[in-house]
PyMOL Python script that loads the backbone (N, CA, C, O; Angstrom):
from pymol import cmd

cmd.read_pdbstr("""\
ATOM      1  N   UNK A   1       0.830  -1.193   0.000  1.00  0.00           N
ATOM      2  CA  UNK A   1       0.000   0.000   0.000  1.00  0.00           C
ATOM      3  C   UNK A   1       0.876   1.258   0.000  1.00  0.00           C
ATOM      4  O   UNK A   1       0.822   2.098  -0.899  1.00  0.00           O
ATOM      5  N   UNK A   2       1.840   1.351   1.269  1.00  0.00           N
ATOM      6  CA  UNK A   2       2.815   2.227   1.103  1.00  0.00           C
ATOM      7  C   UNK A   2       3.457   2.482  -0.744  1.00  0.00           C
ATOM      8  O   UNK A   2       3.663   3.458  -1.467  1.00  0.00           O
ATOM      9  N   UNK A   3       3.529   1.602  -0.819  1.00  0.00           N
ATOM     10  CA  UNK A   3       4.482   1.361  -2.524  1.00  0.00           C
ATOM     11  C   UNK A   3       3.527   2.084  -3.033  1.00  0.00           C
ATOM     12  O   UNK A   3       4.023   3.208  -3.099  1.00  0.00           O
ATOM     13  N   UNK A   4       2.107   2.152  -3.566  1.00  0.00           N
ATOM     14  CA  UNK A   4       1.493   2.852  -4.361  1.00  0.00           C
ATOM     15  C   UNK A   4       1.177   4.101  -4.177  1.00  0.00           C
ATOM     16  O   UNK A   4       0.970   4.869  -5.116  1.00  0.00           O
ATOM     17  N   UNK A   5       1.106   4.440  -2.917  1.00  0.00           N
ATOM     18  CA  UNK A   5       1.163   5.690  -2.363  1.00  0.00           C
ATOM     19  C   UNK A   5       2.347   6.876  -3.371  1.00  0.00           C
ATOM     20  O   UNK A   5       2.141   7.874  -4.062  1.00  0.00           O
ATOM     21  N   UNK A   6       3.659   6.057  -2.952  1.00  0.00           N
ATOM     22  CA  UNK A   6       4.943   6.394  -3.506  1.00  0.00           C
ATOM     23  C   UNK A   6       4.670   7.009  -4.752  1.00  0.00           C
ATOM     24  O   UNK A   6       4.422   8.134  -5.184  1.00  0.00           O
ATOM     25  N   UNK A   7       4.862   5.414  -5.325  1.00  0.00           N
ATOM     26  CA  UNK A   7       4.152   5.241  -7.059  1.00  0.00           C
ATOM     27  C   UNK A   7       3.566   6.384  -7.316  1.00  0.00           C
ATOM     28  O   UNK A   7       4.152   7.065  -8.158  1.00  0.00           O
ATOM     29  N   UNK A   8       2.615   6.818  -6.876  1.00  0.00           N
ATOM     30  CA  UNK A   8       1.233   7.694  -7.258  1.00  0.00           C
ATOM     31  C   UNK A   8       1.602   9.256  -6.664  1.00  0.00           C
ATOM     32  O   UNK A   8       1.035  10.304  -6.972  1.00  0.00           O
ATOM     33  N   UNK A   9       2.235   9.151  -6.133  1.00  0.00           N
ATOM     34  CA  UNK A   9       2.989  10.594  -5.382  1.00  0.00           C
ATOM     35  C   UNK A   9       4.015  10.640  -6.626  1.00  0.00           C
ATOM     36  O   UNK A   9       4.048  11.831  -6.936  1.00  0.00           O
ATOM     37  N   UNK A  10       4.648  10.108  -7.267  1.00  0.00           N
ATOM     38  CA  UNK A  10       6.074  10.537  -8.497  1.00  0.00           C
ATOM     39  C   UNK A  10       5.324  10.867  -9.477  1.00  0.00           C
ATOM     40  O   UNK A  10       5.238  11.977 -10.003  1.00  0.00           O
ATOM     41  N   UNK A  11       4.349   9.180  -9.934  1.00  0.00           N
ATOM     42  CA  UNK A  11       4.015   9.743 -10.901  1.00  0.00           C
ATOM     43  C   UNK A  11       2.915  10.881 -11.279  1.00  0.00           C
ATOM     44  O   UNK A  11       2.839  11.532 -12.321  1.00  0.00           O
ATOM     45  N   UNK A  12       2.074  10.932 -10.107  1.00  0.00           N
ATOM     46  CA  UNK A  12       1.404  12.080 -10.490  1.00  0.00           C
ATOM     47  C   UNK A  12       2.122  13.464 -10.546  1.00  0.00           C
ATOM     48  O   UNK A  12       1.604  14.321 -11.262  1.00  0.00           O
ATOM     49  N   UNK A  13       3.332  13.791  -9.823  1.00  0.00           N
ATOM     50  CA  UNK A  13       3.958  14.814  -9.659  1.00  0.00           C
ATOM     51  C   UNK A  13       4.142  15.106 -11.279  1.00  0.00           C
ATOM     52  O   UNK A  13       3.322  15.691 -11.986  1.00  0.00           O
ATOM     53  N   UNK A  14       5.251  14.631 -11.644  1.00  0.00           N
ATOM     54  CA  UNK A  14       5.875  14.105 -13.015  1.00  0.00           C
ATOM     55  C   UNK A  14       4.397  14.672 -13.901  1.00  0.00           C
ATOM     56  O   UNK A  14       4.425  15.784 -14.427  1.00  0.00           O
ATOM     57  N   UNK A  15       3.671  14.162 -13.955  1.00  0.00           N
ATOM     58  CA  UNK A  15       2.441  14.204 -14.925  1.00  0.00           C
ATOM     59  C   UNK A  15       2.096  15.798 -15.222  1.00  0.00           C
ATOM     60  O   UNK A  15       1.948  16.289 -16.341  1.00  0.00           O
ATOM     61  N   UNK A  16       1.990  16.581 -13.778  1.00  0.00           N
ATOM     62  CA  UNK A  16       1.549  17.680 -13.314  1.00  0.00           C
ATOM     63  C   UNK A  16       2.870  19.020 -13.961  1.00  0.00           C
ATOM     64  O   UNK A  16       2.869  20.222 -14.224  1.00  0.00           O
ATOM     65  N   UNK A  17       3.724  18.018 -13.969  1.00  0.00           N
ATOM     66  CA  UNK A  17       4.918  18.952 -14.439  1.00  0.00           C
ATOM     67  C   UNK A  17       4.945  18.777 -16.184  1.00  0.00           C
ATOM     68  O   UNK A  17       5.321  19.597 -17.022  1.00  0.00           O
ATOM     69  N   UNK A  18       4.565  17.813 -16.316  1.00  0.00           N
ATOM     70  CA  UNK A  18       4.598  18.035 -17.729  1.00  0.00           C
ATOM     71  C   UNK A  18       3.257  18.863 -18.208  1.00  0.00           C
ATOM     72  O   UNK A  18       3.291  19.807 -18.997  1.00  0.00           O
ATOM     73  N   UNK A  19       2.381  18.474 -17.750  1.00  0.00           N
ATOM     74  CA  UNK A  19       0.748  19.248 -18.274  1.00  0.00           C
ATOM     75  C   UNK A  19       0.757  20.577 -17.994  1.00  0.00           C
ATOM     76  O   UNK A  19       0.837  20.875 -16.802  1.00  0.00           O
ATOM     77  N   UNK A  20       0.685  21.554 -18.893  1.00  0.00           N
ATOM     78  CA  UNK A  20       1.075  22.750 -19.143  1.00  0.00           C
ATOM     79  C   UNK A  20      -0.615  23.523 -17.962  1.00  0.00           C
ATOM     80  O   UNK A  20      -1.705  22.955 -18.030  1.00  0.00           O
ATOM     81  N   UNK A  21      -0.473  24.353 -17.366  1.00  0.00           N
ATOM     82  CA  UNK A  21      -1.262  24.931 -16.710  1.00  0.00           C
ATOM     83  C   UNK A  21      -1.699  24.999 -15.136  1.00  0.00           C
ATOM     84  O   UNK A  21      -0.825  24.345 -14.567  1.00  0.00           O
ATOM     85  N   UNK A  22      -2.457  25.386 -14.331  1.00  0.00           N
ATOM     86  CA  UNK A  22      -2.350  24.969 -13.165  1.00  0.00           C
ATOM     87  C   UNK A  22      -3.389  24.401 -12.890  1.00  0.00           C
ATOM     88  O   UNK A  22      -4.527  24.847 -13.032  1.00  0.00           O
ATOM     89  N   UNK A  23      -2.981  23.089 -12.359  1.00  0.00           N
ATOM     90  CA  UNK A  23      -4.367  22.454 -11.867  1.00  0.00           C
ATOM     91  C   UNK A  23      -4.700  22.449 -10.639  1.00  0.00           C
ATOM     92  O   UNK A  23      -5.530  21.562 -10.442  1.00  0.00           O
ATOM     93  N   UNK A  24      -4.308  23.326  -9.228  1.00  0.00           N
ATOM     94  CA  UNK A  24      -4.835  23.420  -8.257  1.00  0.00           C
ATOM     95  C   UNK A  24      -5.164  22.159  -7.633  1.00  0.00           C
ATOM     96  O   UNK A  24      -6.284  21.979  -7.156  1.00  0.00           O
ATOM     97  N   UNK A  25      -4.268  21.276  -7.603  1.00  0.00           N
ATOM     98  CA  UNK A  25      -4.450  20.161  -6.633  1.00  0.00           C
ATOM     99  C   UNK A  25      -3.354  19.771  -5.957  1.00  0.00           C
ATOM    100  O   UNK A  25      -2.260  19.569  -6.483  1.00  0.00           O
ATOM    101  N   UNK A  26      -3.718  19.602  -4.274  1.00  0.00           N
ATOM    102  CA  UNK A  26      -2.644  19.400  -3.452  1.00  0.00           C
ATOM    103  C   UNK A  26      -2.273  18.354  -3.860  1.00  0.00           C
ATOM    104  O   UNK A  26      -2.262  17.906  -5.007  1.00  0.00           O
ATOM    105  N   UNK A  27      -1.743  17.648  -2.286  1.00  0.00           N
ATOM    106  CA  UNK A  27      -0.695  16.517  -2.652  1.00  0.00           C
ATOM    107  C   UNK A  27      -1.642  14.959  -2.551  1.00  0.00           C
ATOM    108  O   UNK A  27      -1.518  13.932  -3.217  1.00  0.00           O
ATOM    109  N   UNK A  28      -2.430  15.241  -1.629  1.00  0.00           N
ATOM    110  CA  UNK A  28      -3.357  14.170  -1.794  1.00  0.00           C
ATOM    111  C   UNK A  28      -4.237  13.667  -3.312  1.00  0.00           C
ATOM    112  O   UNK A  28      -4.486  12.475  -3.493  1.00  0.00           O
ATOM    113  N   UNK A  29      -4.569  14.531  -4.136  1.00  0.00           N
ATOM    114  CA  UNK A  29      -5.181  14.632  -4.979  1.00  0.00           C
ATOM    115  C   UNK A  29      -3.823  14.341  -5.789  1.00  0.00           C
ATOM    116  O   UNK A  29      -3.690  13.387  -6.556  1.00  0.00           O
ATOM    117  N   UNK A  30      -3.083  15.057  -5.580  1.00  0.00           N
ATOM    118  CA  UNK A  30      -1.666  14.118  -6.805  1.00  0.00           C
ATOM    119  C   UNK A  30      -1.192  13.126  -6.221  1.00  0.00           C
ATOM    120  O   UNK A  30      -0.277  12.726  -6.941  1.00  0.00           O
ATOM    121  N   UNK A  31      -1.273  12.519  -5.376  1.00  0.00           N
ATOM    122  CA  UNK A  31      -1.061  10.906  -5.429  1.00  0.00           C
ATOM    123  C   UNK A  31      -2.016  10.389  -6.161  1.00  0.00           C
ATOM    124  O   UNK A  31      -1.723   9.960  -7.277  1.00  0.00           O
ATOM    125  N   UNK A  32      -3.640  10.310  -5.584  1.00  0.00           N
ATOM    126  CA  UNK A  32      -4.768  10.133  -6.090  1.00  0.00           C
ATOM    127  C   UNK A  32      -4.817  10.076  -8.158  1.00  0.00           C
ATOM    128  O   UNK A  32      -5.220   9.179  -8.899  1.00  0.00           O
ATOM    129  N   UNK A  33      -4.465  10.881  -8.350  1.00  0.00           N
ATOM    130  CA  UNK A  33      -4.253  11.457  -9.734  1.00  0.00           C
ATOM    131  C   UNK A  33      -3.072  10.223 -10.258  1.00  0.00           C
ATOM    132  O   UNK A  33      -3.443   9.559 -11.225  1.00  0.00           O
ATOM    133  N   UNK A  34      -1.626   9.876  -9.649  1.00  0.00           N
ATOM    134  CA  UNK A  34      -0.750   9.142 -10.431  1.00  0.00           C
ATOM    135  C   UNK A  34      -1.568   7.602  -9.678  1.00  0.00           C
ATOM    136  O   UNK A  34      -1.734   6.740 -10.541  1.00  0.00           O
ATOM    137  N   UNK A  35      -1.915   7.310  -8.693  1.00  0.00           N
ATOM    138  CA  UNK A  35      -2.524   5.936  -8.719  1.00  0.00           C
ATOM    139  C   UNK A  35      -3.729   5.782  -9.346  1.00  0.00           C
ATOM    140  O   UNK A  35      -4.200   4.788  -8.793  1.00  0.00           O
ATOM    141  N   UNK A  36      -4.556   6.180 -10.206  1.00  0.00           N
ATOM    142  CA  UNK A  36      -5.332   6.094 -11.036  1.00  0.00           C
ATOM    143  C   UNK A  36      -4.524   6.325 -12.585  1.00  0.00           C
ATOM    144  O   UNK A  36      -4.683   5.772 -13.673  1.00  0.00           O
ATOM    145  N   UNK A  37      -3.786   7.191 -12.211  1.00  0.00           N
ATOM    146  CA  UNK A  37      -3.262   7.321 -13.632  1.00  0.00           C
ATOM    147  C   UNK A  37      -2.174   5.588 -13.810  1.00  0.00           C
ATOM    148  O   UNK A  37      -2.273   5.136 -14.950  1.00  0.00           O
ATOM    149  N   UNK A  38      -1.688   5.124 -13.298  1.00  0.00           N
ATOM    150  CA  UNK A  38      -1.362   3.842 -13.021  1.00  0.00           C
ATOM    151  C   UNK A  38      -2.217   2.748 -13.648  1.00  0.00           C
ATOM    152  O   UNK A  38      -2.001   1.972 -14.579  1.00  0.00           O
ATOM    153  N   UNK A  39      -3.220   2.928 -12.870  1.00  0.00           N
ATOM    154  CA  UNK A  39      -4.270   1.704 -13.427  1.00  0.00           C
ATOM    155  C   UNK A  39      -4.704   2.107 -14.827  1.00  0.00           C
ATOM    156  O   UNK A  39      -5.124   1.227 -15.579  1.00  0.00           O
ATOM    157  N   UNK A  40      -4.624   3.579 -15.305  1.00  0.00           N
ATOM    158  CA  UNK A  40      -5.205   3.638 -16.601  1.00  0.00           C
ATOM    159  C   UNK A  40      -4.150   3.442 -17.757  1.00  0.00           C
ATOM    160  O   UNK A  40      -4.436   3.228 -18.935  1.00  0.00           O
ATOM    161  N   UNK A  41      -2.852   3.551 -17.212  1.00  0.00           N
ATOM    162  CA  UNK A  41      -1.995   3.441 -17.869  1.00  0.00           C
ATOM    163  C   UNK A  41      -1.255   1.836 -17.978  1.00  0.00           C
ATOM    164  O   UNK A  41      -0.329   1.568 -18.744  1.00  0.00           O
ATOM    165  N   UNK A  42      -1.779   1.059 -17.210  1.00  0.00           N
ATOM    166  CA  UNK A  42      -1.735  -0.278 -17.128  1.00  0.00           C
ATOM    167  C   UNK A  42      -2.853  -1.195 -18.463  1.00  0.00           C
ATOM    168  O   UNK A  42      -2.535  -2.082 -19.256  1.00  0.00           O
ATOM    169  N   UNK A  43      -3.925  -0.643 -18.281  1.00  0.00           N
ATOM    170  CA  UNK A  43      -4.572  -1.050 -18.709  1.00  0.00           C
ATOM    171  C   UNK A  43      -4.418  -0.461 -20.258  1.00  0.00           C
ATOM    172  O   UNK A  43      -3.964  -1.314 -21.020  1.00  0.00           O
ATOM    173  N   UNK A  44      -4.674   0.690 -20.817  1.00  0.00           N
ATOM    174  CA  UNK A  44      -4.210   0.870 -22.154  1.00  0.00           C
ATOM    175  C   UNK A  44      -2.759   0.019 -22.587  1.00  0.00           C
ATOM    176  O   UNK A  44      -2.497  -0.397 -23.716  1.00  0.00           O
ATOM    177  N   UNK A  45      -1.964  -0.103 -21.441  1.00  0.00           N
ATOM    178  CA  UNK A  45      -0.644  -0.944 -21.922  1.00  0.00           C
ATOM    179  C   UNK A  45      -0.689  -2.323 -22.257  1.00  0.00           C
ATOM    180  O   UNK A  45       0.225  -2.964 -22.777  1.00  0.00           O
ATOM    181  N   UNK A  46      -1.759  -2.720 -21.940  1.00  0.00           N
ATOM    182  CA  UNK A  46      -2.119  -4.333 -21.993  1.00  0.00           C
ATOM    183  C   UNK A  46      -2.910  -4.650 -22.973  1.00  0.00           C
ATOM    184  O   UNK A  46      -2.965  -5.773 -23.474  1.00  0.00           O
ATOM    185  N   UNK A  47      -3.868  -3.256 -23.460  1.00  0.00           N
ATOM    186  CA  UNK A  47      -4.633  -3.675 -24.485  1.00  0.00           C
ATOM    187  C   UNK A  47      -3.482  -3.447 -25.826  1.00  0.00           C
ATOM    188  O   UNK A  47      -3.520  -4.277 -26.734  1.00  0.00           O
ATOM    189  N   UNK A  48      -2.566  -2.402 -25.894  1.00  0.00           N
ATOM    190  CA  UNK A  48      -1.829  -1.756 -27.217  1.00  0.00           C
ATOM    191  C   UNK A  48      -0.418  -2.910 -26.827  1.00  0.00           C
ATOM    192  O   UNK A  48       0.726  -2.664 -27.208  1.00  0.00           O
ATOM    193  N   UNK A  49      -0.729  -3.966 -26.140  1.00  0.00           N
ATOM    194  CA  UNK A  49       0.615  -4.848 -25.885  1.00  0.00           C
ATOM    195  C   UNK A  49       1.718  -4.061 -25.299  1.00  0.00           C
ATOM    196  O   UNK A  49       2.799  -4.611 -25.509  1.00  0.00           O
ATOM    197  N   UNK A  50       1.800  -3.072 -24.703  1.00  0.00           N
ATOM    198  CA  UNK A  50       3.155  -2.478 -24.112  1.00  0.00           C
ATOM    199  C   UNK A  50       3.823  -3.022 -23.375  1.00  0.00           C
ATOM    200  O   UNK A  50       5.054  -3.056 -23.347  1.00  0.00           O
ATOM    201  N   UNK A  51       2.892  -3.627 -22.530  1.00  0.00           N
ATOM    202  CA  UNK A  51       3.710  -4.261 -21.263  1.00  0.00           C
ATOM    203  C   UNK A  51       2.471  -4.057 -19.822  1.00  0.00           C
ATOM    204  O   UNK A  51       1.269  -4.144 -20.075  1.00  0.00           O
ATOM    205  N   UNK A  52       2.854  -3.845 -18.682  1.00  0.00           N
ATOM    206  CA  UNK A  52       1.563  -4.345 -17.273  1.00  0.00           C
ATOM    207  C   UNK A  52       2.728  -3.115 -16.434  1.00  0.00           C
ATOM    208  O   UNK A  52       3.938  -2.992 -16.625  1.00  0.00           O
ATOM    209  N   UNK A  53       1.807  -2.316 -15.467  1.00  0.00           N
ATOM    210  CA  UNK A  53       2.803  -1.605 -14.201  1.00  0.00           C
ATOM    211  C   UNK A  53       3.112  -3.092 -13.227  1.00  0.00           C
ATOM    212  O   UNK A  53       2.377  -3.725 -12.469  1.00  0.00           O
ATOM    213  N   UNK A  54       4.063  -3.221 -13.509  1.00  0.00           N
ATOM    214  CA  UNK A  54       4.321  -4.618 -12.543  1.00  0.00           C
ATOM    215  C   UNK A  54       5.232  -3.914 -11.111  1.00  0.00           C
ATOM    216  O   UNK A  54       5.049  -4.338  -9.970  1.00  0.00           O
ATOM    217  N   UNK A  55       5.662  -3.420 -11.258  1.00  0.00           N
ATOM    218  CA  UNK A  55       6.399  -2.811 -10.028  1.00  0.00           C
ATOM    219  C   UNK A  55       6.886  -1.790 -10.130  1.00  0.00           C
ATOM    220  O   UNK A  55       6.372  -1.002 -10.924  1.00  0.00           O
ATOM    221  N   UNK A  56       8.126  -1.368  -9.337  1.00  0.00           N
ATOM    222  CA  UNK A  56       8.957  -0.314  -9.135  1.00  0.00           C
ATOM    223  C   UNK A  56      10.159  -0.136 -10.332  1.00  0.00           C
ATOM    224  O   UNK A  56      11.357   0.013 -10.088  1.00  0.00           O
ATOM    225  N   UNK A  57       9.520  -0.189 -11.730  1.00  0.00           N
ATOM    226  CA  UNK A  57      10.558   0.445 -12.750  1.00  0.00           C
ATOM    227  C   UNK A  57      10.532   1.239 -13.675  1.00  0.00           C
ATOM    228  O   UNK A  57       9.608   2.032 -13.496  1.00  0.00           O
ATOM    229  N   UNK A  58      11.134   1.454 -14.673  1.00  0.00           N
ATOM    230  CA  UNK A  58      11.083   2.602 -15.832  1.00  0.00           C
ATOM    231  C   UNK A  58       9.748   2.499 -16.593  1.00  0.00           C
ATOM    232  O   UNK A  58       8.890   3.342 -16.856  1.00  0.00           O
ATOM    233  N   UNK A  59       9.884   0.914 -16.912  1.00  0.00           N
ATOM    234  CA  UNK A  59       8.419   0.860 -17.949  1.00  0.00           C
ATOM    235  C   UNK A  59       6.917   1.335 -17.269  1.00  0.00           C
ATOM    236  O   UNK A  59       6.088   2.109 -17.749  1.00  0.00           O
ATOM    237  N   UNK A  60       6.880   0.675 -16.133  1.00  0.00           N
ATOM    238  CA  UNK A  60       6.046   1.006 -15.382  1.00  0.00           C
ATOM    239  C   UNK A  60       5.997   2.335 -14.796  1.00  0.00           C
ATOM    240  O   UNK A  60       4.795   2.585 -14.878  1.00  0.00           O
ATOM    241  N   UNK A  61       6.450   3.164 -14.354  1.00  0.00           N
ATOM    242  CA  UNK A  61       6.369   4.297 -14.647  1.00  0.00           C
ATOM    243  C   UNK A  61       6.666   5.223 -15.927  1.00  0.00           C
ATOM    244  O   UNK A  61       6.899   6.432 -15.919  1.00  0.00           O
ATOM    245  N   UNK A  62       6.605   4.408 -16.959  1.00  0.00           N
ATOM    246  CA  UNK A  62       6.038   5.186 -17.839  1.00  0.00           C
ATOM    247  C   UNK A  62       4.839   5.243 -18.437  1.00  0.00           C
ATOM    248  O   UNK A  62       4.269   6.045 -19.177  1.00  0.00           O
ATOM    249  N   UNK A  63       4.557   4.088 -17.889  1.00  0.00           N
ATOM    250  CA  UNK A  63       2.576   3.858 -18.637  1.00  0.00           C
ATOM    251  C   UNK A  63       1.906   4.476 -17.236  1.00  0.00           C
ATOM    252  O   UNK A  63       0.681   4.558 -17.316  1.00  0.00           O
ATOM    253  N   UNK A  64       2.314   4.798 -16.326  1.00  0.00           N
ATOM    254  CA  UNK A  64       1.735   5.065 -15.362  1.00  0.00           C
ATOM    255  C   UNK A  64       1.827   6.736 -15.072  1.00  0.00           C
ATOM    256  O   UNK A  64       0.998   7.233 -14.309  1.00  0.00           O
ATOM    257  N   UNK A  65       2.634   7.396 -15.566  1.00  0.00           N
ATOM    258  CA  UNK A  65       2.778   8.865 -15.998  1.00  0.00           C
ATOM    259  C   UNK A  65       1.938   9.022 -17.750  1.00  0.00           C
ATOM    260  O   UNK A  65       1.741  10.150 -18.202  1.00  0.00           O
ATOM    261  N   UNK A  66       1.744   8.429 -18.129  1.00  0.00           N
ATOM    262  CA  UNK A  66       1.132   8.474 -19.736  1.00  0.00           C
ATOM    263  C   UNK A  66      -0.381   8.428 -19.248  1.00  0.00           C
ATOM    264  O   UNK A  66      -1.184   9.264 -19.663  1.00  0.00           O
ATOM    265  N   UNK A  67      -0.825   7.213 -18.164  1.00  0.00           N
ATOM    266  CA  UNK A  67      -1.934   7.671 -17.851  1.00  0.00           C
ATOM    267  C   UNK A  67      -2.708   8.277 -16.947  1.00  0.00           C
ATOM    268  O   UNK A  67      -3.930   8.254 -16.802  1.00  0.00           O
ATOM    269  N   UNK A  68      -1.947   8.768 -16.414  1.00  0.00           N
ATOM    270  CA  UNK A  68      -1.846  10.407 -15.314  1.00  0.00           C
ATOM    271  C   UNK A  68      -1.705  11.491 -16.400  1.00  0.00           C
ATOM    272  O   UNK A  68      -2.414  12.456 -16.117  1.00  0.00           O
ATOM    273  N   UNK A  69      -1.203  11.608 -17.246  1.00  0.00           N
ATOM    274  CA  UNK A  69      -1.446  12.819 -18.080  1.00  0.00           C
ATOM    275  C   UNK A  69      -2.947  12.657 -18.485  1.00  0.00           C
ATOM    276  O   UNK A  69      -3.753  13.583 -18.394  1.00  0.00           O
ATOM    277  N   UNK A  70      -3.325  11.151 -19.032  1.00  0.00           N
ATOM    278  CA  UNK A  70      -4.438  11.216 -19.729  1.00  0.00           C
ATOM    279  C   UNK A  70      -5.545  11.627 -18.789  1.00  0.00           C
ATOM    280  O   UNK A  70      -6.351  12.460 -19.201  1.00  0.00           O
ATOM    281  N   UNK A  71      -5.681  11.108 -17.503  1.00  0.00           N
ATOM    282  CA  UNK A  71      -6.176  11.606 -16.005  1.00  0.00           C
ATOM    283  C   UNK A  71      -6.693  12.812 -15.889  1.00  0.00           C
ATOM    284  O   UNK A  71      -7.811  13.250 -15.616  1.00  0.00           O
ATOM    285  N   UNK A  72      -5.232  13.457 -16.258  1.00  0.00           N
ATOM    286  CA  UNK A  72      -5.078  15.178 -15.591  1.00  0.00           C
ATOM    287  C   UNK A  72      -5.579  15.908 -16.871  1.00  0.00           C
ATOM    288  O   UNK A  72      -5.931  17.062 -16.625  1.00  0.00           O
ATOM    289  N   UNK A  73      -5.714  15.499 -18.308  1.00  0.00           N
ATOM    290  CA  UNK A  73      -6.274  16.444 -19.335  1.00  0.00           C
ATOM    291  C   UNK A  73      -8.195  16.111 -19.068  1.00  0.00           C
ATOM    292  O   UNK A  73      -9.124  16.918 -19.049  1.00  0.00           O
ATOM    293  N   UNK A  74      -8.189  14.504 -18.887  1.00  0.00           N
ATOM    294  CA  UNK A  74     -10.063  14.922 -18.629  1.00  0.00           C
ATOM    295  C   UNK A  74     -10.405  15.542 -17.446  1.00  0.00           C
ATOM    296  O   UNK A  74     -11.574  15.919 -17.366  1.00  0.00           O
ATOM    297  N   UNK A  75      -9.511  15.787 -16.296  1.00  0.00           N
ATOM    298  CA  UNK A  75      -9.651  16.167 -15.123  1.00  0.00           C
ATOM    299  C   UNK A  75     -10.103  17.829 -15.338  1.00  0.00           C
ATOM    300  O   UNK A  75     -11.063  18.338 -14.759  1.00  0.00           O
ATOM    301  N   UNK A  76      -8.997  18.707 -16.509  1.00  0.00           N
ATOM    302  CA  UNK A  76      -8.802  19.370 -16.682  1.00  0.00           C
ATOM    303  C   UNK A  76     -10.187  20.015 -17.525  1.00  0.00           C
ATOM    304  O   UNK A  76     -10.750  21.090 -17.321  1.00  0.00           O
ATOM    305  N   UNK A  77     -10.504  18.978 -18.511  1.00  0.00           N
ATOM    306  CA  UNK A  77     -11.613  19.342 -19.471  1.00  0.00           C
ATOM    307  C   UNK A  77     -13.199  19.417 -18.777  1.00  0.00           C
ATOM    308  O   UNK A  77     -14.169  20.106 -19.091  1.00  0.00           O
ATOM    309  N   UNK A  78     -13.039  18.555 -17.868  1.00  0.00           N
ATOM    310  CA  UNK A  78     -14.339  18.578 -16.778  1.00  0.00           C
ATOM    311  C   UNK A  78     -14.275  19.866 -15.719  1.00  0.00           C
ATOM    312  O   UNK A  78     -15.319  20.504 -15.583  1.00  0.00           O
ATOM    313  N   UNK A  79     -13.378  20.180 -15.142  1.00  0.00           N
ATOM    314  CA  UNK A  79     -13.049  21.468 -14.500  1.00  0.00           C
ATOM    315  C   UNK A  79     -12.896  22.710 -15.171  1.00  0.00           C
ATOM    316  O   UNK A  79     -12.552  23.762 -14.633  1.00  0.00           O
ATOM    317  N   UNK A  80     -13.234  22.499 -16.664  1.00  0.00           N
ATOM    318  CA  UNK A  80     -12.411  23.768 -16.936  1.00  0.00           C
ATOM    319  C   UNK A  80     -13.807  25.281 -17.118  1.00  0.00           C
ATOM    320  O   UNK A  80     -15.002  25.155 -17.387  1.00  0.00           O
ATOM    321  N   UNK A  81     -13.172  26.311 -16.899  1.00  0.00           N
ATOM    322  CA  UNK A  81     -14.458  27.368 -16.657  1.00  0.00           C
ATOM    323  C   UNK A  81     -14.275  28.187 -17.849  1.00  0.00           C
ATOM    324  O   UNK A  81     -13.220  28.346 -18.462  1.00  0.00           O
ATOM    325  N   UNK A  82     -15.416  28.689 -18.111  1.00  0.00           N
ATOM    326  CA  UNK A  82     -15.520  29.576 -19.701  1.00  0.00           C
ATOM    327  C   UNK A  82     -15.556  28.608 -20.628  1.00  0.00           C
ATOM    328  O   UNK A  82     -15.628  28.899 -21.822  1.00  0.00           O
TER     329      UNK A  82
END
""", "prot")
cmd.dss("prot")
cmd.show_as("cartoon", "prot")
cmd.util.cbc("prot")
cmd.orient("prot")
């Protein structure tokens, strides 16, 4: 549990730094944000054959920041005002 916490604390950070704008979410909400972005990025990886977040490595945090971006743009499109 601790481990995903982690997980989801980098990669959502990471995600937040790449996505151009401010999204006004603390730190709870960016863990929240990279452990969902995890599972979504797991799962697109399994359907396009990439590979599974199996643990603590590069690949896996990269499908797991890919789907924390994807996360943080509908997050963004549902929040957004005007």
């Amino acid at each position: 549990m601790l481990t995903w916490i982690i997980f989801g604390l980098i990669a959502g950070a990471i995600a937040k730094m790449i996505m151009p704008g401010n999204q006004n979410m603390g730190w709870l909400l960016t863990i929240i944000l990279g452990i969902v972005g995890a599972y979504v990025g797991a799962f697109i990886g399994q359907v396009l054959g990439l590979g599974d977040v199996t643990g603590f490595n590069f690949g896996s945090m990269f499908l797991a920041i890919g789907g924390a971006l994807l996360v943080l743009w509908i997050y963004g499109m549902v929040t957004k005002k005007g």
